[in-house]
N, C-alpha and C positions, 0 to 999 in steps of 0.2 A: 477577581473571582477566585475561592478556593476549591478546593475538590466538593468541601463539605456542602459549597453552594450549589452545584452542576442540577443534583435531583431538581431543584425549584426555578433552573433557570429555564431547563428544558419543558418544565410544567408548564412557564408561562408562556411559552410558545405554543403551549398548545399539543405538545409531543406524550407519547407515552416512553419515554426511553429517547438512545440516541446508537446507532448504527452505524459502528466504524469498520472501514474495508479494509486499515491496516493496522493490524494486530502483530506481532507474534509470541507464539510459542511454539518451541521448539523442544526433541531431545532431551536429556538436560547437559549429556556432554558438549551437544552440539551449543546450545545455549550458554554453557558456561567458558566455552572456546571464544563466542562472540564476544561475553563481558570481557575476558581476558586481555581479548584485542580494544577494546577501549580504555579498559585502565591503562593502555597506551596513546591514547586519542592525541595528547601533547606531542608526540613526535612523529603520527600519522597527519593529523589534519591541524596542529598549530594551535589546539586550544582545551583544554580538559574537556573531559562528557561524563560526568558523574551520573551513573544509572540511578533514576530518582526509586525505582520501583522494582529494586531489585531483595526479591524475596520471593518465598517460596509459591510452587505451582497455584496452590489450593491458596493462598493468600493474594497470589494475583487476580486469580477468578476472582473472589468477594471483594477487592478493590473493584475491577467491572461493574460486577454486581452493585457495591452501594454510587457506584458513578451515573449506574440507569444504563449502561451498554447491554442494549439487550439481543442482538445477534455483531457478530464479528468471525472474522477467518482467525487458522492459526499459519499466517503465512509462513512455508518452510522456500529452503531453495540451497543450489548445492554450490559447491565450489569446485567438483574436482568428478571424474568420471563414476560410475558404479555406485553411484549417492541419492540421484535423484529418485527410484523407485523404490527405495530403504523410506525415505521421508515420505513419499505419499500413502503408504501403509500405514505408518505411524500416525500421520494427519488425519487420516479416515478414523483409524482407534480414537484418537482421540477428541474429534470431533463427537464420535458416539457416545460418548463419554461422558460429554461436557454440554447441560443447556444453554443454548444460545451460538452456540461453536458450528461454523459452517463450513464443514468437508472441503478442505482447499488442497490443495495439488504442485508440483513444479516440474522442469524440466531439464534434460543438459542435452547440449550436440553431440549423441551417441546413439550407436544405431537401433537399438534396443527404445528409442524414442518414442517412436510411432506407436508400439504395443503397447507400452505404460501407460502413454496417456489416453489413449483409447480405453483400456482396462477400468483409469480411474473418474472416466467417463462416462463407461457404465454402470460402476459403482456410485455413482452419485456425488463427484467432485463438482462445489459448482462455483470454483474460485482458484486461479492462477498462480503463482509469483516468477518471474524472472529480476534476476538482478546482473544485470552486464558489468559491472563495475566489478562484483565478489567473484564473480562466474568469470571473466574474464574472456569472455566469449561473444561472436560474431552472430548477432540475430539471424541474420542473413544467409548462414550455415546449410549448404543444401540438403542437411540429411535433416534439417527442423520444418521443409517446406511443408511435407506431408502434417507434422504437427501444428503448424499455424494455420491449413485447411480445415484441420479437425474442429480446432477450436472454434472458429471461422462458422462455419456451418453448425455446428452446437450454441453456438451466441452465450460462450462462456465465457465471459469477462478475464480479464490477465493485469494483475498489477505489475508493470512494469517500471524496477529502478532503473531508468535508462537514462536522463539527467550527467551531466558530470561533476555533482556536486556530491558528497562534501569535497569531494577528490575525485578527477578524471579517471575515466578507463582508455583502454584503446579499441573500446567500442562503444561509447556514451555518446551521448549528442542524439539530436532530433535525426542526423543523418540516416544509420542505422536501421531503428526504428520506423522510421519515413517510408523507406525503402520496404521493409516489411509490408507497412499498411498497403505500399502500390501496388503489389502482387497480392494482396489480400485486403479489400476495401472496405468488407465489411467485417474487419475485427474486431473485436470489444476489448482495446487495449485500454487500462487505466490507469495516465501517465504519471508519479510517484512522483510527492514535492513537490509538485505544482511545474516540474520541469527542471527544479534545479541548478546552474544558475540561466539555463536558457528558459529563459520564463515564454519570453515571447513569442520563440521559436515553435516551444510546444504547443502554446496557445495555439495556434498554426494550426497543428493539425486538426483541430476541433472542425475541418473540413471535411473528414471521413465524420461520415453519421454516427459511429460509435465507440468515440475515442471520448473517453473523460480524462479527469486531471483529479490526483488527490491531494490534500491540503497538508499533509503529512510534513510536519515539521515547519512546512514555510508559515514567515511571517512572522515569528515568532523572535520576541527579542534574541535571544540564541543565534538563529538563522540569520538575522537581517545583520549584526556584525560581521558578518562572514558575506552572505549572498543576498543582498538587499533586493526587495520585490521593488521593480521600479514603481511610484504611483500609478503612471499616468495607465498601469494596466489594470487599476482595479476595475472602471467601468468594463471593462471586456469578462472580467471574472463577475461583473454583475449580469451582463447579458449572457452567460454560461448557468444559468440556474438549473437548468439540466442536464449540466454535464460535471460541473464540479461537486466532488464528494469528498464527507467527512474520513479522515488519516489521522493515526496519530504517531504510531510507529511504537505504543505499545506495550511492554513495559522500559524500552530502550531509551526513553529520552532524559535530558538532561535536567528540566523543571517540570512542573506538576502538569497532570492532564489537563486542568482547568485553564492553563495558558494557552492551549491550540483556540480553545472554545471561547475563551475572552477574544484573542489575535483577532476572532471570523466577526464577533459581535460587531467590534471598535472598527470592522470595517462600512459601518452604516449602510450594508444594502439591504436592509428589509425584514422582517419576520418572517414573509412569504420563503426569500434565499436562504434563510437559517433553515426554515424547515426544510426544505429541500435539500439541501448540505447536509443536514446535519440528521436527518431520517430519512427521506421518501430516495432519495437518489440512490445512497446505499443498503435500502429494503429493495429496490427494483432489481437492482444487480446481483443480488445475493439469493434472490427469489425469498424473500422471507417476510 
């Protein structure tokens, strides 16, 4: 499949559009820091990542736009203290901004926590991002417990890169996270990369009633050199038709959008699963 196909694939499903929960945009210093760091990708993670989609803001939207992505986040997330309520400001602007763009939000372990994301809670944020691996930081963090309540109780979805893939943190893994969901049962965490390379482990949690998984990168020739999806877990990603969602990571990836969407296709579970993947799961979560 090419880009150029996507509008007619998602027709024949039956879709109007297609709804992806992981987007980003960011900054553009902050964005252009990220590219930075992958035109080093060969000596971070062992294999080039040539940004397929790297051009400008307004060029990225109408690529969206002729794709059929008709609501997405602009997931931000920080790396370093006094950052994270800088980007959620910026994500609300720019959400209001941009049609289809849905008010997304992040967070750090700093004490200034709790008010932020309260603040952009009732502002109208109605999407997450934590990434453990960039962040370098402990979910677990007792000054985040009041913020994983908030969420908790708002039933505000949180992408979470928690995964130890491409490259381990020294807080990635199911553990972690795990641990989070046990003192907060009913979070709406939605786990990035499908887990990353602990696929099965994540699958796992699909025990807490509102944990998803998103498809974000996995699967994908790219990914599977690197962190192969084992088969024998595709039936379980077919009985997940409610829980797994369309990712794509954005304009970040290495081959064209149409390859996530081909990846999901060639995995034979159904029209029914596509829709669902690929619209209704990520219109739920998004409220849109």
């Amino acid at each position: 499949m090419q880009d150029s196909e996507v509008p007619a694939w998602w027709a024949g499903l039956g879709l109007d559009g297609l709804v992806d929960i992981h987007v980003h945009f960011l900054p553009d210093q902050v964005m252009n820091a990220v590219w930075a760091y992958f035109d080093q990708a060969s000596t971070h993670y062992g294999t080039a990542w040539p940004i397929t989609y790297r051009t400008s803001v307004e060029e990225r939207l109408k690529t969206l736009e002729l794709l059929g992505v008709r609501a997405f986040p602009s997931l931000v997330y920080p790396h370093k203290p006094d950052m994270a309520e800088w980007l959620n400001t910026w994500a609300r602007s720019f959400a209001f901004q941009t049609p289809g763009c849905v008010p997304s939000g992040t967070f750090y372990p700093e004490p200034s926590a709790s008010r932020y994301v309260r603040e952009a809670l009732d502002l109208g944020t109605r999407i997450f991002k934590v990434h453990l691996q960039v962040g370098d930081y402990d979910p677990r963090d007792p000054v985040l417990d009041d913020v994983w309540g908030q969420l908790a109780e708002a039933g505000t979805p949180v992408v979470a890169h928690c995964g130890s893939g491409p490259i381990p943190g020294r807080h990635t893994g199911p553990g972690p996270i795990g641990e989070v969901l046990r003192r907060h049962p009913r979070l709406t965490v939605v786990v990035a990369h499908l887990g990353m390379p602990e696929y099965a482990e994540h699958l796992d949690l699909t025990s807490y009633p509102n944990v998803h998984l998103d498809t974000t990168m996995a699967l994908t020739p790219f990914t599977e050199a690197m962190m192969p999806f084992p088969r024998d877990l595709v039936p379980r990603l077919g009985d997940l038709a409610d829980r797994i969602v369309l990712g794509s990571d954005f304009p970040n990836i290495p081959y064209s959008y149409a390859t996530q969407l081909q990846v999901l296709a060639d995995l034979d579970l159904g029209d029914n699963w596509l829709r669902a993947v690929c619209h209704d799961n990520g219109a739920r979560l998004l409220g849109v």
